[in-house]
C-alpha positions in Angstrom: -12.2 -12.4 125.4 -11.0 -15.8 125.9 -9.6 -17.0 129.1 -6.5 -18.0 128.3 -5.5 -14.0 127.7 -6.7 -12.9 131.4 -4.5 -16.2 132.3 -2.1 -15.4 130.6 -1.6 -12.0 132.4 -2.1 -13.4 136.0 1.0 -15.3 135.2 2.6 -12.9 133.8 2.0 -10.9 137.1 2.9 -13.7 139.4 6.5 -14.4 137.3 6.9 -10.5 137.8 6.4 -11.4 141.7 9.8 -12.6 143.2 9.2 -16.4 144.3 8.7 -15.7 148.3 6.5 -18.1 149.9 6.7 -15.7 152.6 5.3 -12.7 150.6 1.2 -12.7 150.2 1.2 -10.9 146.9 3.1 -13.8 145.5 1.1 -16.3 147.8 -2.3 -15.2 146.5 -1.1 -14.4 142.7 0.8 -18.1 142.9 -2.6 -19.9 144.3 -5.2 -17.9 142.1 -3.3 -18.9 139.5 -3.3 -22.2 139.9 -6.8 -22.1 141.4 -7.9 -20.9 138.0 -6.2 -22.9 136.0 -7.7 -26.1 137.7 -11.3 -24.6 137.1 -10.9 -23.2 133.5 -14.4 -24.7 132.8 -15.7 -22.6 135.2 -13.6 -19.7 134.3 -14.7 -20.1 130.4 -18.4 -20.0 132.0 -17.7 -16.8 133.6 -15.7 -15.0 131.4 -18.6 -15.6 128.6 -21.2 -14.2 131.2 -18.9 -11.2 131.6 -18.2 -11.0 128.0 -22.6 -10.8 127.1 -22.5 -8.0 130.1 -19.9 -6.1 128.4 -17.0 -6.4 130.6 -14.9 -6.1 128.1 -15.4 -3.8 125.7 -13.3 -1.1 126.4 -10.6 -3.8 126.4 -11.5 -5.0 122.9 -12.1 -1.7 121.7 
């Protein structure tokens, strides 16, 4: 799994989220995105520790 797919998705959820700084679901999708992708070193690090614990095997089939 690389981190760029998981990204990916989040902002894939967070464009399906109308833009409402108002509304927390697309407050927290809109700031975890962007959390994220400022730290991708440290999400690389984690998704690898979740990949060798099998996190995502049913995923990758």
């Amino acid at each position: 799994m690389k981190p760029e797919t998981l990204l990916a998705e989040l902002n894939r959820l967070r464009q399906d989220v109308p833009k409402d700084p108002s509304d927390l679901e697309w407050l927290t999708l809109h700031h975890v995105f962007c959390f994220v992708s400022y730290k991708m070193g440290d999400f690389q690090k984690y998704v690898d520790e979740q990949a060798k614990a099998g996190a995502f095997d049913a995923f990758e089939g």
